[in-house]
C-alpha positions in Angstrom: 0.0 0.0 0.0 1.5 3.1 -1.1 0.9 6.3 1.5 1.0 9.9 -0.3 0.5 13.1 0.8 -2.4 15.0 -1.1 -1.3 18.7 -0.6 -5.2 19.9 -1.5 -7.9 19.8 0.9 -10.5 18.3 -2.2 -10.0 15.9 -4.7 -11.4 14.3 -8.6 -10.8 12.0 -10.5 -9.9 11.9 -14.3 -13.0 11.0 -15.3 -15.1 14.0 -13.5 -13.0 16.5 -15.0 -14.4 15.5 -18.4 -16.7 18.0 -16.7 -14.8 20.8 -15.6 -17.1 23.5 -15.4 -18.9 20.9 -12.4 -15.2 20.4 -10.8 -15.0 24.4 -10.7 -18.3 24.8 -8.9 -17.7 22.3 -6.5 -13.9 23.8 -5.3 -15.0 27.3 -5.4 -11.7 29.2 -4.0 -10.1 26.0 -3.1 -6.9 23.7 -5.1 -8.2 20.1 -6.3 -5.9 17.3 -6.4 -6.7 14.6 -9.9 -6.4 11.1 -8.7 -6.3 8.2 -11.0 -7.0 5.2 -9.2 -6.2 6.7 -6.2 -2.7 8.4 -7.5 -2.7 11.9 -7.4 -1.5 12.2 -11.1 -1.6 16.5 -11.2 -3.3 19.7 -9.2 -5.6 21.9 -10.6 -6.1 25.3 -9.1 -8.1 28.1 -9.7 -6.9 31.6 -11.0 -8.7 32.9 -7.6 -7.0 30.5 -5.4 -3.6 31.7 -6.5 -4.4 35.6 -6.7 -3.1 36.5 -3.6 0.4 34.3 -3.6 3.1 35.6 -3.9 6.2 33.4 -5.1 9.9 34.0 -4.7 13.4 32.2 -4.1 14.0 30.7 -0.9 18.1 31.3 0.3 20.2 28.9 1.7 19.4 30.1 5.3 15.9 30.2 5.0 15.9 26.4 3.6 18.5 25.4 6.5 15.7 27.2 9.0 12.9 24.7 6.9 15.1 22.0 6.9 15.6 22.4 10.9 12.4 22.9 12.0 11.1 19.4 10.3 13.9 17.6 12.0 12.5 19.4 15.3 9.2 19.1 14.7 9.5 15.1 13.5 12.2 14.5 16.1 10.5 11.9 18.0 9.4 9.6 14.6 13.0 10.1 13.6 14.5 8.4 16.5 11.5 5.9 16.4 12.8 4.7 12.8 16.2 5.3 13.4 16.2 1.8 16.1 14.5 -0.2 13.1 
């Protein structure tokens, strides 16, 4: 069984967005993940849903920060799977 992490709160499949318009009205604001048979195979997000981001280039210090934090924050699963 293959676990993955769906980064979209609602999801489709291929075959409902033959009817877009229907997969629009039901995510309003929101990101969709497309699943084919239960893979998520792409992400579809709205114009609206993306108005307000605002992208740029992370620096080495601000990954490092990232990159610590997750090890602090999944410290105690780490050590878990670190004895297996």
């Amino acid at each position: 069984m293959k676990v993955e992490k769906v980064l979209a709160n609602k999801t489709t499949s291929l075959t409902e967005l033959r009817e877009p318009e229907k997969v629009l009205a039901k995510a309003g604001n929101s990101p969709v993940a497309i699943l084919n048979h239960s893979d998520v195979v792409s992400y579809f997000a709205p114009k609206s849903a993306m108005d307000d981001t605002t992208l740029s280039f992370a620096t080495k210090e601000s990954k490092q920060e990232t990159l610590e934090q997750c090890l602090a924050d999944n410290k105690d699963l780490i050590d878990y799977l670190r004895d297996k």
